[in-house]
C-alpha positions as CSV (number, residue, x, y, z in Angstrom):
1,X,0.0,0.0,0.0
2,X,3.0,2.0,0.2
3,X,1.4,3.0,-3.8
4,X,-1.1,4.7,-2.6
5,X,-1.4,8.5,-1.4
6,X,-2.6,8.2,2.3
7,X,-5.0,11.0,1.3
8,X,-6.7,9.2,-1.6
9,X,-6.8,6.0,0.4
10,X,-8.7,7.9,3.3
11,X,-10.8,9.4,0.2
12,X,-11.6,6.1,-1.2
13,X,-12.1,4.6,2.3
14,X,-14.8,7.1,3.1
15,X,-16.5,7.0,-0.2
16,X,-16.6,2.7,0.3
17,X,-18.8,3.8,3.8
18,X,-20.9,6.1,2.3
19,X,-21.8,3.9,-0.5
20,X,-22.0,1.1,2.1
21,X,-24.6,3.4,4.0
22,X,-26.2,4.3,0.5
23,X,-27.0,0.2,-0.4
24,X,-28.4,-0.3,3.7
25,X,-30.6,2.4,3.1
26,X,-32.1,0.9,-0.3
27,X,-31.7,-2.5,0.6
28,X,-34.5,-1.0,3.3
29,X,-36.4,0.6,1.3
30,X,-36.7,-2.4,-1.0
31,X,-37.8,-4.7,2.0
32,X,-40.4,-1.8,2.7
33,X,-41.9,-1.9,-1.1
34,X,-41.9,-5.4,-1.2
35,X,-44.4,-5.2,2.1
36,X,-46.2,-3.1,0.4
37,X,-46.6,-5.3,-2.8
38,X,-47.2,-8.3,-0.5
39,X,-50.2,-6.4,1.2
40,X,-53.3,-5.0,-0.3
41,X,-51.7,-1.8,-1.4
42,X,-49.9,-4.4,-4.0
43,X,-53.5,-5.1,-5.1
44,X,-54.2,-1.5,-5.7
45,X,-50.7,-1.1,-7.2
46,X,-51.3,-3.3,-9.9
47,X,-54.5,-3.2,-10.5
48,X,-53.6,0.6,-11.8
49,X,-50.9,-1.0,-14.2
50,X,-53.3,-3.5,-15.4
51,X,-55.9,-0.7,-16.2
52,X,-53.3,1.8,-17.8
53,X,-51.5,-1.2,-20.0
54,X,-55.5,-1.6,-20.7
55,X,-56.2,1.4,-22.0
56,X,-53.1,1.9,-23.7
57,X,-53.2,-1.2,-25.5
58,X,-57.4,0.0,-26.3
59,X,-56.5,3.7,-27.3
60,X,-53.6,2.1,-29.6
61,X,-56.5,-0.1,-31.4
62,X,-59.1,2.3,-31.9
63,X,-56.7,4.0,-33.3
64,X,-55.2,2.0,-35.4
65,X,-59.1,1.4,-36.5
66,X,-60.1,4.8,-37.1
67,X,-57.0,5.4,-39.4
């Protein structure tokens, strides 16, 4: 290690904890959507993906009917 500046090693160091910090945090945040999803809001959730991939998929053929 003799290499490396003890500067950028302190740099690098810190930057390895904050990004270590960073994936806790979304690693949380994941186990909190995936609750969600498990739960009735997950219901709700896709029923409103289901009903916009529905209309999509209807506006593209009436559409593609009236042309």
């Amino acid at each position: 290690m003799s290499d490396i500046d003890p500067y950028q090693f302190g740099r690098m160091v810190q930057a390895v904890e904050t990004m270590s910090d960073q994936v806790a945090a979304l690693r949380r945040e994941v186990d909190e959507l995936k609750g969600a999803l498990s739960g009735g809001k997950g219901v709700a959730l896709g029923l409103m993906i289901a009903a916009g991939g529905l209309g999509a998929g209807l506006s593209k053929l009436l559409d593609h009917l009236v042309k």
